[in-house]
RODO-2510 file (C-alpha; in nm, 4 decimals, decimal comma):
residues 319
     n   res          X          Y          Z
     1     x    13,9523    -3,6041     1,2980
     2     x    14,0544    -3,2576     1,4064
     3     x    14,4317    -3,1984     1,3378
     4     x    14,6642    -2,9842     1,5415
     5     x    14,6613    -2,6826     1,3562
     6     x    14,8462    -2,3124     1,4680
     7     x    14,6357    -2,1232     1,6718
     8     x    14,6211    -1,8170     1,4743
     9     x    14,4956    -2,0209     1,1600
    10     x    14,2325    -2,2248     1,3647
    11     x    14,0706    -1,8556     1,5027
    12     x    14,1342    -1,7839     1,0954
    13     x    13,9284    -2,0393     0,9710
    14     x    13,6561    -2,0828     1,2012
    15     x    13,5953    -1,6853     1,0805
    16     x    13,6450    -1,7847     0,7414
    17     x    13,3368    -2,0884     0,7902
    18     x    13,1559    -1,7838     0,9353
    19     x    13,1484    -1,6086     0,6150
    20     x    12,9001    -1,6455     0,2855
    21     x    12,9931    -1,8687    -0,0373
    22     x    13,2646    -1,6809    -0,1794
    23     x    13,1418    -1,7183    -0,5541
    24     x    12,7796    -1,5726    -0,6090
    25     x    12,6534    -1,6006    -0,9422
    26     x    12,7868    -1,4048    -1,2255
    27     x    12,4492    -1,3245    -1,3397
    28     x    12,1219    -1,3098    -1,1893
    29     x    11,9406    -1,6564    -1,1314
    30     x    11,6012    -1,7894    -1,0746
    31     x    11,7148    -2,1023    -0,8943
    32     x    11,6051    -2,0140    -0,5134
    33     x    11,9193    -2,0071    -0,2655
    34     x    11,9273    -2,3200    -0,1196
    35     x    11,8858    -2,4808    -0,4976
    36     x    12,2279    -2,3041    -0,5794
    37     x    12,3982    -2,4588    -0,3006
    38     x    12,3513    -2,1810    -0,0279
    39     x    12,1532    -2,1851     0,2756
    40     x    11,7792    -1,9785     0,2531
    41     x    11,7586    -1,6452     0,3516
    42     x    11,5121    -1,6581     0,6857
    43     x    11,1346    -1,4380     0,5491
    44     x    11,3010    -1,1388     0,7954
    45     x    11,6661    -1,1493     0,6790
    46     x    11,5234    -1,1544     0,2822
    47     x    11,3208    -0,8747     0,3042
    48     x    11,5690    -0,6572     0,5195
    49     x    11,6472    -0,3886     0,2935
    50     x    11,9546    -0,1054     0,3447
    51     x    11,7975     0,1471     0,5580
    52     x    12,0887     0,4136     0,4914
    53     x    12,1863     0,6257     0,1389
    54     x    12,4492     0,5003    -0,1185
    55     x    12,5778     0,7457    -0,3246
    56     x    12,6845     0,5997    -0,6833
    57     x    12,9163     0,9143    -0,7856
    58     x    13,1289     1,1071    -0,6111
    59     x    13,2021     1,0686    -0,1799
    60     x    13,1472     1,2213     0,1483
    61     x    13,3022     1,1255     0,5021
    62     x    13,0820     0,8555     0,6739
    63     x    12,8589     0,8084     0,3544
    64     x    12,8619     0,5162     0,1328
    65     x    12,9347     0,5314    -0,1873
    66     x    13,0165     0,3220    -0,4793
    67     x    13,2484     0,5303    -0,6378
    68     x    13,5865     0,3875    -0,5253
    69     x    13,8091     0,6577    -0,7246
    70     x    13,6329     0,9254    -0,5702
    71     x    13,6466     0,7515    -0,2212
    72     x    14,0123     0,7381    -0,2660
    73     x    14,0394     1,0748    -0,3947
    74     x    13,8389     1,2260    -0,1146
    75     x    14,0827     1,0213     0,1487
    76     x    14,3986     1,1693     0,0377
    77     x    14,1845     1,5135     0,0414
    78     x    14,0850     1,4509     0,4175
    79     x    14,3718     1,2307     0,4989
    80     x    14,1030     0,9744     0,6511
    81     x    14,1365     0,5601     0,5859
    82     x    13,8552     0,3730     0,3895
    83     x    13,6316     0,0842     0,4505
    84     x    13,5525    -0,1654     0,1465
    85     x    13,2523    -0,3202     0,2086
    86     x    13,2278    -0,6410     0,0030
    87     x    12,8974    -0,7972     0,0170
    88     x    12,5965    -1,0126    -0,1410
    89     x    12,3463    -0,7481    -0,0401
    90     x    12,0801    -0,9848    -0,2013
    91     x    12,1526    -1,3161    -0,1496
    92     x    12,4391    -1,3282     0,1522
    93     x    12,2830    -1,4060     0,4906
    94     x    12,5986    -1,2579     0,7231
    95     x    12,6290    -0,9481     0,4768
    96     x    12,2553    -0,8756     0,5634
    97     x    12,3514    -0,9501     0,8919
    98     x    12,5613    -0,6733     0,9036
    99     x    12,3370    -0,4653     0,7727
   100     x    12,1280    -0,5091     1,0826
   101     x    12,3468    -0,5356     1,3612
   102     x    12,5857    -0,2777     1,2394
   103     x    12,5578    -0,0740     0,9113
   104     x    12,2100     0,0448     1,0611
   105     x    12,2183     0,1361     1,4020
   106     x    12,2391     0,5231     1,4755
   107     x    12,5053     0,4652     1,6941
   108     x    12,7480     0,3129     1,4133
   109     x    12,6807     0,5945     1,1910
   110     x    12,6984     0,8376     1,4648
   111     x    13,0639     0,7132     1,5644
   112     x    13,2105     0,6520     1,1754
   113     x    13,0994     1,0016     1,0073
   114     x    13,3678     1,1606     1,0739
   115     x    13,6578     0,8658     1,0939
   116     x    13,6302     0,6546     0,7335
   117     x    13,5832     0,6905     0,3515
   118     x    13,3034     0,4135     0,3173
   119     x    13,2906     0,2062    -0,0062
   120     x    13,0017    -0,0102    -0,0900
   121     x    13,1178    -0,3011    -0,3259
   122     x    12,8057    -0,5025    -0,3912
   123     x    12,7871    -0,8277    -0,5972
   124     x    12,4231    -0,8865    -0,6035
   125     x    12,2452    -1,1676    -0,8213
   126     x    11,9777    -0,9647    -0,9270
   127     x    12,1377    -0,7840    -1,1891
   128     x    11,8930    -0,4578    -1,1537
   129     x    12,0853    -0,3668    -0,8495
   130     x    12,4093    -0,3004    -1,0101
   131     x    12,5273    -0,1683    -1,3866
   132     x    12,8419    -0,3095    -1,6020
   133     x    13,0661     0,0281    -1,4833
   134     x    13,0069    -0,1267    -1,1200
   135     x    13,0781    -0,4676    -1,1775
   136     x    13,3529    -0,4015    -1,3903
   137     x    13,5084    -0,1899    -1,1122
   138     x    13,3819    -0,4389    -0,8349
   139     x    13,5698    -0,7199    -0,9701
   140     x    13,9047    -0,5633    -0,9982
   141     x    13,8951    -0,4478    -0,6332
   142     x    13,8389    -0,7864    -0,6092
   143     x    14,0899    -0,9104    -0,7692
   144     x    14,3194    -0,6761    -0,6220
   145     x    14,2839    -0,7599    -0,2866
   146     x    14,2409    -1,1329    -0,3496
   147     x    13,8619    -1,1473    -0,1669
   148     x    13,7174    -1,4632    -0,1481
   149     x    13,4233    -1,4202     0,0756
   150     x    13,1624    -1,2270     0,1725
   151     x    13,0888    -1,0265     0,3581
   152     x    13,5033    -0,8872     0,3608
   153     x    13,5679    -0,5469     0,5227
   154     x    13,8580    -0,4269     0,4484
   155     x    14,0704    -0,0848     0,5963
   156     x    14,2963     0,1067     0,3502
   157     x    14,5011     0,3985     0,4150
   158     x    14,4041     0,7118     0,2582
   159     x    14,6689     0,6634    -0,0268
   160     x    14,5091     0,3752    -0,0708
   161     x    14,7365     0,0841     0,1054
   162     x    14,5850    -0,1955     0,2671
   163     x    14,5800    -0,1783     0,6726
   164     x    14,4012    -0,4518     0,7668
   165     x    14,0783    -0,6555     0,7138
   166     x    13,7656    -0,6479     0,9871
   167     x    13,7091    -1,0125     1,1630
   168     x    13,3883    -1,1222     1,1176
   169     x    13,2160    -1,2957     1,3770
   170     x    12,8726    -1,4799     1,4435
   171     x    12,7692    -1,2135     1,6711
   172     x    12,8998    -0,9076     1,4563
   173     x    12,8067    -0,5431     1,6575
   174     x    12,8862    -0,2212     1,6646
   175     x    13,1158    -0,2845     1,9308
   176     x    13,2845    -0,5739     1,7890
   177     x    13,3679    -0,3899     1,4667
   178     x    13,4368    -0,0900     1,6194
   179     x    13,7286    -0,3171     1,8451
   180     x    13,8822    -0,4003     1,5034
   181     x    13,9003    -0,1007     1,3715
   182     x    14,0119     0,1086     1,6097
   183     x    14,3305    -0,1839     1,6150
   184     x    14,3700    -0,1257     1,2744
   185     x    14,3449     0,2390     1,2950
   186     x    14,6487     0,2107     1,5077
   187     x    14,8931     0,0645     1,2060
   188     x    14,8349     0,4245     1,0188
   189     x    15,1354     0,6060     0,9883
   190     x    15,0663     0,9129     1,1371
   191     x    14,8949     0,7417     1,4288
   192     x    15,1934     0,4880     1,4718
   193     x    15,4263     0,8233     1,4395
   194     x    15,1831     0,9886     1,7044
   195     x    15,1973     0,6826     1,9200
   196     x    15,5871     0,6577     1,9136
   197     x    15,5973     1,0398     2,0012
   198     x    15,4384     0,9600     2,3412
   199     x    15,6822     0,6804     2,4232
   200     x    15,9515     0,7566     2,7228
   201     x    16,2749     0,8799     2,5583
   202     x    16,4488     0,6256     2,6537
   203     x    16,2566     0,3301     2,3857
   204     x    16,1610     0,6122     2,1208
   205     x    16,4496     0,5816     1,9277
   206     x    16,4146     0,2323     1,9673
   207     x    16,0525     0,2022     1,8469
   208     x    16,1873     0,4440     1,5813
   209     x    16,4013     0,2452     1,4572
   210     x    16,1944    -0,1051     1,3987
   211     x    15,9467     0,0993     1,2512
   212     x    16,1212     0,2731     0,9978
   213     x    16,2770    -0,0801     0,9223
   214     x    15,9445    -0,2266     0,8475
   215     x    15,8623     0,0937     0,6368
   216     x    16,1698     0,0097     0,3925
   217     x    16,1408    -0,3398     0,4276
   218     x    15,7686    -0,3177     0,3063
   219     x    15,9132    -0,1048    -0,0011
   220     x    16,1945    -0,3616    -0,1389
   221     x    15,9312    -0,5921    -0,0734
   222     x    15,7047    -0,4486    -0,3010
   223     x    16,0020    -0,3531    -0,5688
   224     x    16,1383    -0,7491    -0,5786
   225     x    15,8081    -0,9212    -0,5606
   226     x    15,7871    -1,0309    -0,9113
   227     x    16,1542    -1,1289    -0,9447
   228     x    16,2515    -1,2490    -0,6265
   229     x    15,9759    -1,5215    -0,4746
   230     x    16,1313    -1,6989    -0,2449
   231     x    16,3343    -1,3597    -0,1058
   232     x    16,0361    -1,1728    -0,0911
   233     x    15,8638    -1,4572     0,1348
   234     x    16,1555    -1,4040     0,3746
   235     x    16,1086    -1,0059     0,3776
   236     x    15,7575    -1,0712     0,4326
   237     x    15,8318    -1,2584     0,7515
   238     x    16,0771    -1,0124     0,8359
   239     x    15,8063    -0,7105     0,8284
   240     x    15,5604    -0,9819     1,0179
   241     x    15,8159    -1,0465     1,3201
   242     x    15,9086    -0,6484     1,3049
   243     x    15,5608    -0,5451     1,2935
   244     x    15,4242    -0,7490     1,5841
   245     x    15,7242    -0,6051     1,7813
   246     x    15,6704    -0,2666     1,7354
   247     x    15,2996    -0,3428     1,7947
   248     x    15,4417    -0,4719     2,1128
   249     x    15,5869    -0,2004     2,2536
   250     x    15,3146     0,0382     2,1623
   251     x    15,0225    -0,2145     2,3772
   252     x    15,3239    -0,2297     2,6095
   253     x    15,3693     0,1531     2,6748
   254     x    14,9467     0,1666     2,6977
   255     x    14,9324    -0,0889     2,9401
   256     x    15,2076     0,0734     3,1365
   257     x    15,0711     0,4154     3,1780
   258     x    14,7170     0,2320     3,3076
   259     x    14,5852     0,2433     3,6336
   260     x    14,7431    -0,0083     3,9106
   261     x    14,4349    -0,2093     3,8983
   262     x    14,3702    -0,2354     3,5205
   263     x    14,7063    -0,3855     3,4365
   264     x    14,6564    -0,6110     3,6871
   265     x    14,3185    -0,6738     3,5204
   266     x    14,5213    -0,6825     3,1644
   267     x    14,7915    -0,9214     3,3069
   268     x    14,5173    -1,1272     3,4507
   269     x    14,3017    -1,1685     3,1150
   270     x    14,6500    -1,2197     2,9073
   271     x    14,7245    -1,5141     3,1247
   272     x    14,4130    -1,6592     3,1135
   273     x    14,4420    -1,6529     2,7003
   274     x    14,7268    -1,7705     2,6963
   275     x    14,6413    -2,0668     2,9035
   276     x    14,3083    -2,1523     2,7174
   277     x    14,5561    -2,1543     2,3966
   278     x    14,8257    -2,3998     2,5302
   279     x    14,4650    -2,6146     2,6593
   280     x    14,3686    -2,6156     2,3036
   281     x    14,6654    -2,7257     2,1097
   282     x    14,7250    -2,9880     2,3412
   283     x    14,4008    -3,0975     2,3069
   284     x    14,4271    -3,0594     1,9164
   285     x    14,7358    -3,2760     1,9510
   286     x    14,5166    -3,5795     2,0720
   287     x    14,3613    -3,5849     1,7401
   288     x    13,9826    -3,5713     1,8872
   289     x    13,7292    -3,7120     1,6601
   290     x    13,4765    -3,5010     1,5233
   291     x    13,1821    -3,5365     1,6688
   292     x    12,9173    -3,3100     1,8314
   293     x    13,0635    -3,3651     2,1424
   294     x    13,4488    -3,2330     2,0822
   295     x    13,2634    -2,9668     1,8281
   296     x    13,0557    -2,7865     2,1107
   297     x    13,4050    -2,8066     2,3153
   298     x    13,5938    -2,6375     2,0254
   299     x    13,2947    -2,3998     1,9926
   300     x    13,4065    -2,3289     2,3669
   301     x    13,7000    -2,3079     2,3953
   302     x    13,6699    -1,9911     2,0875
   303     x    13,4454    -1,8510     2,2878
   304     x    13,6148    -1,8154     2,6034
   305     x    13,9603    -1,7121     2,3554
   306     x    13,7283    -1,4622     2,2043
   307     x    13,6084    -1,3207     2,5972
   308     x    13,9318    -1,3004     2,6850
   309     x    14,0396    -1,0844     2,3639
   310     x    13,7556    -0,8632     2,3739
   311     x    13,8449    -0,7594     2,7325
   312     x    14,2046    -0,6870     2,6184
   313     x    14,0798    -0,4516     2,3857
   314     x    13,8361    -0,2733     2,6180
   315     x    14,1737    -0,2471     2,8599
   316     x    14,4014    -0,0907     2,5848
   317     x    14,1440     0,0962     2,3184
   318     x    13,9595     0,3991     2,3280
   319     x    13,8642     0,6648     2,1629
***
C-alpha cells in the first residue's frame, strides 16, 4: 500500500526511481545489462555516442573536462559555479539520455559557454574509457558528495561549495535543466547579495540580516559537525527554515515588481499547487493500494504538480 509520505520526499523519490542503478560495476563486465540486473540499453540509446569534446587536462568555460582541480581552479579564476556531471556514459540509459536531449543540442551549449565550469565524472564499465588517475579521483568526488545515482548533476560555487543538485526528470530538456539551474544560480553569494541590493529599503536590512545569519550559521555548522551531532542537526534545520525565508522574500520582491496580469497568473498557478498537494496527501492518507489504477493517478497527480512548477519558474526566472 502507498503510505502518507511528506510531499517534498514523495516528488524526491519518484526522481530518485527515475535515476540509473547507483552501483555500476567496479570493473568492466561481459555479462550484458539486463544479466547484471539493469534494464537493456534500446540498439539507438547503445550506440549514441558523446557528440561534444572532453578535455582530460586542464579547463575552459562551457567545455567539459575531466580535470576537476583545474575546473575548480579555473572557477575561482573566472568566479563562475561548476557542474559535476556524474554518469554511466556506457551502460546508464537516463545518463545517455541526457546526452541526447541536453548535453548535445546547440542550443544548451550555446546558453552554458559562458555561465559554468563543466566537469565530466564518468564511471563507465568498459574500463578503456577511463584510467586509474580518473577513477581514483572519480570516486572521491563521490564520496564527497555522498552520490548514489546516476546520472547526478550537481552545482558548486566557484570555491568549490555545494549549491544545489539538478532534478532529474523523465522528460529531461534543455529547458528543464536550464529551470534548475538558473534556481540554483540564485543561492550564489554574489547573486543573493545582488538580489538583496534591489530590494525596497525598507526589507533590505531585513533580508540582510537572515542572510548573513544563515552565512554564520552554515560556518559553526561546519566547525561542530564532528563533535556536536545532534546540535548540528538542529543548526541544519535552522539554516533550512532561514534559507527558505530569505528565498521567500527574494521570489516575493520578483513577483511584486511583475506585471498586473502575471502575478495574477503566479497567484493563480501557486494556488492551484497548492491545492493538487493538500488532494494528494489526503489521498495518501487513505492508504490506496497499489495497483495500476492508483499508480497512473499518482503518475498524475506529479504531473500536473510538475505543470504547475514549471510555470512558476517561467513567471519568476529569466535570464
Amino acid at each position: 500500500m502507498f503510505k502518507a509520505l511528506p510531499f517534498c520526499l514523495l516528488l524526491f523519490l519518484a526522481l530518485l526511481f527515475q535515476s540509473c542503478d547507483s552501483k555500476p560495476a567496479a570493473k568492466a563486465s561481459s555479462a550484458s545489462p539486463a544479466s547484471s540486473g539493469l534494464p537493456a540499453l534500446s540498439a539507438d540509446l547503445a550506440a549514441l555516442e558523446i557528440n561534444y569534446p572532453i578535455a582530460h587536462e586542464g579547463a575552459q568555460p562551457g567545455v567539459w573536462t575531466s580535470d576537476y582541480q583545474a575546473a575548480l581552479k579555473l572557477a575561482e579564476q573566472e568566479q563562475l559555479p561548476l557542474i559535476l556531471n556524474f554518469t554511466g556514459s556506457d551502460w546508464c540509459r537516463y545518463c545517455k539520455l541526457l546526452v541526447r536531449d541536453v548535453f548535445s543540442q546547440q542550443e544548451w551549449q550555446d546558453w552554458v559557454a559562458d555561465k559554468f565550469i563543466l566537469v565530466h565524472l564518468d564511471f563507465p564499465r568498459n574500463q578503456e574509457l577511463t584510467n586509474e588517475k580518473l577513477m581514483a579521483q572519480n570516486n572521491e568526488l563521490r564520496e564527497q558528495f555522498q552520490v548514489e545515482a546516476f546520472p547526478t548533476l550537481l552545482v558548486l560555487e566557484h570555491d568549490g561549495s555545494l549549491l544545489g543538485q539538478v532534478e532529474m526528470r523523465e522528460d529531461n530538456s534543455v529547458l528543464t535543466v536550464q529551470r534548475n539551474l538558473r534556481a540554483i544560480n540564485r543561492r550564489r553569494k554574489t547573486v543573493v547579495q545582488q538580489m538583496i541590493a534591489a530590494l525596497p529599503e525598507a526589507e533590505r536590512q531585513e533580508v540582510q540580516a537572515m542572510y548573513d545569519k544563515v552565512q554564520q550559521d552554515s560556518k559553526k555548522l561546519s566547525d561542530m559537525a564532528k563533535e556536536h551531532e545532534e546540535n548540528m542537526r538542529k543548526l541544519q534545520q535552522g539554516i533550512i527554515d532561514m534559507s527558505e525565508k530569505t528565498e521567500k522574500a527574494i521570489v516575493d520582491s520578483i513577483v511584486a515588481r511583475l506585471p498586473a496580469e502575471k502575478q495574477a497568473e503566479y497567484q493563480k498557478a501557486k494556488k492551484e499547487m497548492q491545492e493538487l498537494s493538500e488532494q494528494l496527501s489526503q489521498w495518501l492518507e487513505k492508504q490506496p493500494e497499489q495497483s495500476e489504477q492508483n499508480i497512473m493517478l499518482y503518475r498524475n497527480f506529479q504531473k500536473q504538480l510538475q505543470e504547475q512548477s514549471d510555470r512558476i519558474a517561467d513567471l519568476i526566472d529569466s535570464d
